[in-house]
C-alpha positions in Angstrom: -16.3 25.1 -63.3 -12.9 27.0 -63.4 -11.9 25.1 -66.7 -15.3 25.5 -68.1 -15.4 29.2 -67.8 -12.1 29.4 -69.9 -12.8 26.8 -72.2 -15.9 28.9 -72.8 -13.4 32.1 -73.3 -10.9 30.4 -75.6 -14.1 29.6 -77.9 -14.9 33.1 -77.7 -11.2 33.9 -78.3 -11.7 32.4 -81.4 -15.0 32.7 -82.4 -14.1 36.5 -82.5 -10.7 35.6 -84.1 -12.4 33.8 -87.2 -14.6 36.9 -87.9 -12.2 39.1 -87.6 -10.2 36.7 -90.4 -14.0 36.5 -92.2 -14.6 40.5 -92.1 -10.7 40.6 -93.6 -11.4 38.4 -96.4 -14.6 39.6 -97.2 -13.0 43.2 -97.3 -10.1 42.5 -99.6 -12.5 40.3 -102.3 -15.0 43.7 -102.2 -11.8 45.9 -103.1 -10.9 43.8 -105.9 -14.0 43.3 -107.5 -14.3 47.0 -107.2 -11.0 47.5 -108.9 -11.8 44.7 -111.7 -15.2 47.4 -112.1 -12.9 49.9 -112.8 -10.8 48.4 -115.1 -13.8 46.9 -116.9 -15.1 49.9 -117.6 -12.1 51.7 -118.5 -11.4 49.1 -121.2 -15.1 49.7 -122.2 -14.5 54.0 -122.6 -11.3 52.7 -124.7 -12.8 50.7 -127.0 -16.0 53.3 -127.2 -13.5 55.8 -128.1 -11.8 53.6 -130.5 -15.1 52.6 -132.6 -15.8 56.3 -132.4 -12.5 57.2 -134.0 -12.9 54.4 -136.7 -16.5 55.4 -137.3 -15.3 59.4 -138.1 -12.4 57.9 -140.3 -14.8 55.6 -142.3 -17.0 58.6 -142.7 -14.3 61.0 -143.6 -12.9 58.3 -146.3 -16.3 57.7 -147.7 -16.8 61.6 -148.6 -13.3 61.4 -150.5 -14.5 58.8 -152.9 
């Protein structure tokens, strides 16, 4: 009975272990597709801001002519 009840408390041990290691994981993969968000849409502004810039310089080229 002895070895059962620690047999049953290793399991538990471990069981407790592995979602600890689960809850880890699971936290680190939400922080980097957080931070891949951000980039994404920093890279988006940049290239918003870029087509806006090209757009006023096409503009200001075409009242020249």
């Amino acid at each position: 009975m002895r070895e059962w009840a620690e047999a049953q408390m290793r399991e538990k041990q471990q069981a407790d272990n592995n979602q600890k290691t689960a809850d880890r994981l699971y936290e680190l993969k939400m922080r980097e597709l957080d931070q891949r968000a951000c980039e994404l849409q920093d890279a988006e502004e940049q290239c918003r801001r870029a087509l806006e810039v090209a757009t006023k310089d096409y503009n200001k080229a075409q009242v020249t002519l």
